[in-house]
Backbone as JSON Lines, residues from 0, in Angstrom:
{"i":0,"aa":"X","n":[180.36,102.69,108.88],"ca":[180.05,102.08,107.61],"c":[178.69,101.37,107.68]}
{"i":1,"aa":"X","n":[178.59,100.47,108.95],"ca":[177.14,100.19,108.75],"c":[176.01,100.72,109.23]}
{"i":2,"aa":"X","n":[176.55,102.36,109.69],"ca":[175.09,102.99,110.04],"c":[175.36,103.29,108.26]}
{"i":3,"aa":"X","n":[176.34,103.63,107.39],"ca":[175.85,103.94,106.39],"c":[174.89,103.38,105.28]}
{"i":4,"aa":"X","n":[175.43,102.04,105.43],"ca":[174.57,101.01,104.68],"c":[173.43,100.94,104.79]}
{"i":5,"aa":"X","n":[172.74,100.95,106.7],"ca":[171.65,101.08,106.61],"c":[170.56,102.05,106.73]}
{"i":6,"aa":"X","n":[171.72,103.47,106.41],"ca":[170.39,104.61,105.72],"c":[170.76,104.57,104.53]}
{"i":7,"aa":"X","n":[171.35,103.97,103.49],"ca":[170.93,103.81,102.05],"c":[170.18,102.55,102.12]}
{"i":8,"aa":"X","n":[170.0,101.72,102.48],"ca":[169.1,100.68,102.67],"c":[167.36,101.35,103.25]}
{"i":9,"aa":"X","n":[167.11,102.34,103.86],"ca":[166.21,103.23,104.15],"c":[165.7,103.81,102.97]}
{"i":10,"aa":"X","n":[166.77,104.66,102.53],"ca":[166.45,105.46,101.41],"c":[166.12,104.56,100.23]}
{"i":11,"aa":"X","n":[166.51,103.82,99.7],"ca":[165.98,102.84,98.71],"c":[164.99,102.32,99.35]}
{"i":12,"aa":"X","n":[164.91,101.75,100.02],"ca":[163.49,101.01,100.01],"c":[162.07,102.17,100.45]}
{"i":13,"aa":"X","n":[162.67,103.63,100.7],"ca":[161.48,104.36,100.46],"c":[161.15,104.86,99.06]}
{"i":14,"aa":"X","n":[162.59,105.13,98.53],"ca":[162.26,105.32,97.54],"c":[161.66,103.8,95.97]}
{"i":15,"aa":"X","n":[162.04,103.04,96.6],"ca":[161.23,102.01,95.69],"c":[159.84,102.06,96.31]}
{"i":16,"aa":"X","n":[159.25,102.13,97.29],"ca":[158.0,102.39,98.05],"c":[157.38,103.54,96.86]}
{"i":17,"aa":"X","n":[157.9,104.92,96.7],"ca":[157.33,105.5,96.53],"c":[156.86,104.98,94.41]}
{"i":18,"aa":"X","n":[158.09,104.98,94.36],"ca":[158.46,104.06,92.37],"c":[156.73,103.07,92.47]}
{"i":19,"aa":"X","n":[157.14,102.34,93.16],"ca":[155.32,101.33,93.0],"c":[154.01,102.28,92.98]}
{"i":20,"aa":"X","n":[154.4,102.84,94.14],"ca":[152.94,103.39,94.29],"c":[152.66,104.74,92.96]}
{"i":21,"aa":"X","n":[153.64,105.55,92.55],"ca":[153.54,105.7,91.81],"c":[152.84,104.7,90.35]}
{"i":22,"aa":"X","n":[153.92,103.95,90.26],"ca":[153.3,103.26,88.6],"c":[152.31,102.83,88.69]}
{"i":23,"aa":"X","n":[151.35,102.38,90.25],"ca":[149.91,101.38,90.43],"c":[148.75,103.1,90.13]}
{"i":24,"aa":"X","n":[149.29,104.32,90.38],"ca":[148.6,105.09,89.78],"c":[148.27,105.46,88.44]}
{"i":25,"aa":"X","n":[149.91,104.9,87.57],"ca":[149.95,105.54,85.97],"c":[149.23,103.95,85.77]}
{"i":26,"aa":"X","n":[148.5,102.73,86.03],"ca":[148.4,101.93,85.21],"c":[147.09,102.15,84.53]}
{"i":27,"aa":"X","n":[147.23,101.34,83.4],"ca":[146.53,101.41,82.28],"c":[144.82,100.67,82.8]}
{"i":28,"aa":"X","n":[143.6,100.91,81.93],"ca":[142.42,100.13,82.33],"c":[142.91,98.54,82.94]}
{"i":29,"aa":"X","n":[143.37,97.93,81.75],"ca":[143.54,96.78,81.8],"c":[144.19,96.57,83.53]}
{"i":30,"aa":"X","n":[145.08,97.15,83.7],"ca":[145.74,96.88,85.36],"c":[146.02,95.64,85.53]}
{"i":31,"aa":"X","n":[147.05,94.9,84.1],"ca":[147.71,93.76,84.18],"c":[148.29,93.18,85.7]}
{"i":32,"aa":"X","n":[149.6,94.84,85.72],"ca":[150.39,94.15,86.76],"c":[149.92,94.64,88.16]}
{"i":33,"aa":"X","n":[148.76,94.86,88.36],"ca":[148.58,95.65,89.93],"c":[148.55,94.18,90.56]}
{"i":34,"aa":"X","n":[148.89,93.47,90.65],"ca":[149.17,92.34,91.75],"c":[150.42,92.49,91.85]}
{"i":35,"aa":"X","n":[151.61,92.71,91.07],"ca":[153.14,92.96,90.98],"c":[153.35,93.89,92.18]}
{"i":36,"aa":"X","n":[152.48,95.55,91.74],"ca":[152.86,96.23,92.46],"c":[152.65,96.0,93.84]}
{"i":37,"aa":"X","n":[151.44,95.56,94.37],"ca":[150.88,95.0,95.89],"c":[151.89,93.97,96.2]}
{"i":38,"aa":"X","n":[152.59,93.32,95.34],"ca":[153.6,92.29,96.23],"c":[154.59,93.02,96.6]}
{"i":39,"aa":"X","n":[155.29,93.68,95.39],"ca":[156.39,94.63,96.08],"c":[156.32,95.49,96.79]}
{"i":40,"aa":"X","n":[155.14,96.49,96.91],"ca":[154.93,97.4,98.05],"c":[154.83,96.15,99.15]}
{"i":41,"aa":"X","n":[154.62,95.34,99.09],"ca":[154.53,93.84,100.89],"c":[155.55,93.76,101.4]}
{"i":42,"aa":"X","n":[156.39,93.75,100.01],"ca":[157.72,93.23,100.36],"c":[158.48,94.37,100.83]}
{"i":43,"aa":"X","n":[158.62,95.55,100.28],"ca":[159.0,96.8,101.07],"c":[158.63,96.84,102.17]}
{"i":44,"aa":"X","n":[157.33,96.92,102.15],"ca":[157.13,97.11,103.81],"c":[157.33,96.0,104.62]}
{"i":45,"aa":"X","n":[157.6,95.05,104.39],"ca":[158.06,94.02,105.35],"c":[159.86,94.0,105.95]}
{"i":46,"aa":"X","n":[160.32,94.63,104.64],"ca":[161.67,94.89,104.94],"c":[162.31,96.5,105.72]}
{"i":47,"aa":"X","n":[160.93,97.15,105.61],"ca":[161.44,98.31,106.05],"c":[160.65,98.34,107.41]}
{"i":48,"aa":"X","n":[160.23,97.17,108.0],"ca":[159.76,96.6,109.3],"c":[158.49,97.15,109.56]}
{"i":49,"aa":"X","n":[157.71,97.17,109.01],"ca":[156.3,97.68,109.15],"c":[155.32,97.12,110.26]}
{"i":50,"aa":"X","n":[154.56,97.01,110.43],"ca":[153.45,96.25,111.28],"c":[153.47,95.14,110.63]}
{"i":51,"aa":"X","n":[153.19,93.52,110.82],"ca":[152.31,92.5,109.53],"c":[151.29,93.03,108.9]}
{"i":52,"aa":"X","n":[150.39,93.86,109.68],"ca":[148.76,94.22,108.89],"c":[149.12,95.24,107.39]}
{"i":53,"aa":"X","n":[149.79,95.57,107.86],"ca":[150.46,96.4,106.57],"c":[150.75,95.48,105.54]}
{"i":54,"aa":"X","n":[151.76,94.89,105.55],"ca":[152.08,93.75,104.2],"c":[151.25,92.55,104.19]}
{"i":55,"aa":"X","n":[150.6,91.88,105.14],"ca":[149.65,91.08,105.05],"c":[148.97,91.64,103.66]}
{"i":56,"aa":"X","n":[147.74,92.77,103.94],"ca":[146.97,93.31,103.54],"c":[147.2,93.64,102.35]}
{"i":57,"aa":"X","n":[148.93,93.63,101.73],"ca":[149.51,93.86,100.45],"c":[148.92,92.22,99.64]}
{"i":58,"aa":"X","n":[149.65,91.4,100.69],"ca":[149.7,90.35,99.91],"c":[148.19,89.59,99.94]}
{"i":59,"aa":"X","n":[147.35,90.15,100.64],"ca":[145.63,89.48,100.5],"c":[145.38,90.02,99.36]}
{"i":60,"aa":"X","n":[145.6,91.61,99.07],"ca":[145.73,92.17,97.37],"c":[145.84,91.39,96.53]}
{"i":61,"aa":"X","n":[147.6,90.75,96.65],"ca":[148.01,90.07,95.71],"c":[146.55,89.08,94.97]}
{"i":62,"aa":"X","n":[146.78,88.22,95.96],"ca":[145.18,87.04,95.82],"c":[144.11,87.71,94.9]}
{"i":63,"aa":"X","n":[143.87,88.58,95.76],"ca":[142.51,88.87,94.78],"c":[143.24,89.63,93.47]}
{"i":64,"aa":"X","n":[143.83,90.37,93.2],"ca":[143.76,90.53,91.52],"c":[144.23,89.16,91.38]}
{"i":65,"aa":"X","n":[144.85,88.22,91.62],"ca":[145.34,86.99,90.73],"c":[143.77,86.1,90.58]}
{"i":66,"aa":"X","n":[143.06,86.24,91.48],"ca":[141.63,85.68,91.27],"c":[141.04,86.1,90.12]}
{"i":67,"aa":"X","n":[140.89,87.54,90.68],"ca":[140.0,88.03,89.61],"c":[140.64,87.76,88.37]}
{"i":68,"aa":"X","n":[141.65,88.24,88.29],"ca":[142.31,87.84,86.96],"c":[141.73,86.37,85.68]}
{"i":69,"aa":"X","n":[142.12,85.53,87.03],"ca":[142.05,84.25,86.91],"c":[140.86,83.6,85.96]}
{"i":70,"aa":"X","n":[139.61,84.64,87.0],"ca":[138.23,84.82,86.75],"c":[138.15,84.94,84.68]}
{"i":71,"aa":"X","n":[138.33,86.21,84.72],"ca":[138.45,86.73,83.42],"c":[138.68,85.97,82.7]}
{"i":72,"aa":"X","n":[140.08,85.75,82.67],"ca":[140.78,84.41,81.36],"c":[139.22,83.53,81.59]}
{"i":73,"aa":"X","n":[139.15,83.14,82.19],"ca":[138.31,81.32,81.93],"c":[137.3,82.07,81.98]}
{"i":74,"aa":"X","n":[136.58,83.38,81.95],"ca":[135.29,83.65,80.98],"c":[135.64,83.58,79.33]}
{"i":75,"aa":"X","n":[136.77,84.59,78.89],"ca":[137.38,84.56,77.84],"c":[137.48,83.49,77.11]}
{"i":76,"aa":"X","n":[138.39,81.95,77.77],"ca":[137.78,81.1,77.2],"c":[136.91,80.4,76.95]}
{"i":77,"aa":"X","n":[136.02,80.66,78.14],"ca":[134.33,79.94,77.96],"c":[133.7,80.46,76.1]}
{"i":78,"aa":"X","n":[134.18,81.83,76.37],"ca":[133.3,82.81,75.32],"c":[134.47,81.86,73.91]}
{"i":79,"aa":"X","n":[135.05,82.03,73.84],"ca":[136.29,81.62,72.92],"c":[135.28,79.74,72.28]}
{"i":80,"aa":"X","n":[135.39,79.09,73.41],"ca":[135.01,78.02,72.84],"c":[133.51,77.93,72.51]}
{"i":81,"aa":"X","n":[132.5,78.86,73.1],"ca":[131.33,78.71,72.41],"c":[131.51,79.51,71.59]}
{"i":82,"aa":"X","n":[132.1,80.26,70.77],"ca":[132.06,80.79,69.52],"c":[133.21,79.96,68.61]}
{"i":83,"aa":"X","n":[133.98,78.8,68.54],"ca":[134.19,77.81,68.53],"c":[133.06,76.57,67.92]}
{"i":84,"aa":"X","n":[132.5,76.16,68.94],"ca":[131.21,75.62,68.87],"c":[130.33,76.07,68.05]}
{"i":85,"aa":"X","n":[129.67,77.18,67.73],"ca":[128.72,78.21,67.14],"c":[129.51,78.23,65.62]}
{"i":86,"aa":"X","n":[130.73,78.03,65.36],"ca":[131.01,78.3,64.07],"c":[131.27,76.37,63.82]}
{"i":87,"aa":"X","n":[131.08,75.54,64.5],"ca":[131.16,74.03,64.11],"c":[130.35,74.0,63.75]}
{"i":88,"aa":"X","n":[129.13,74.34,64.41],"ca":[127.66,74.22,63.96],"c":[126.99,74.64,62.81]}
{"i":89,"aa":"X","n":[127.38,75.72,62.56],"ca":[127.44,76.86,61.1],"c":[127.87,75.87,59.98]}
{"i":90,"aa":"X","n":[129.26,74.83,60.41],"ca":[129.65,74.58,59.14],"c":[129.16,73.63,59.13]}
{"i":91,"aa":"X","n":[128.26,72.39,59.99],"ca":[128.04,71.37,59.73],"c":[126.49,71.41,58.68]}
{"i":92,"aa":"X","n":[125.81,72.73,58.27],"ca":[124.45,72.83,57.75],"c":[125.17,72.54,56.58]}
């Protein structure tokens, strides 16, 4: 019984391995969730006993899209409040 458990425990977690890496191919420009997928491919491979450099390297991923991300928004609102500003100004003539 528990060699069975743990080749369905194999088989799922390759096959969720393969489910991520798949959808981080179908994603869209935007590539909201590609930090999602890099955590869960970490986390697979950490559970399906990988090297660390392997899921490390998932989760240094993680970081940087959440940076970059991060980045973006607070240009967005930079741009947001000087056009903000730019229309205060407009109305104060």
């Amino acid at each position: 019984m528990r060699q069975l458990a743990s080749t369905n425990r194999s088989e799922m977690l390759s096959i969720a391995h393969s489910c991520y890496v798949k959808a981080s191919e179908c994603e869209t420009e935007e590539r909201e969730e590609e930090w999602l997928h890099h955590y869960m491919l970490g986390k697979i491979a950490e559970k399906m006993g990988k090297h660390p450099r392997v899921y490390l390297d998932h989760y240094k991923q993680v970081c940087v899209c959440v940076c970059v991300r991060h980045r973006e928004r607070e240009r967005e609102r930079k741009r947001e409040r000087q056009r903000e500003r730019e229309i205060e100004r407009y109305r104060e003539r």
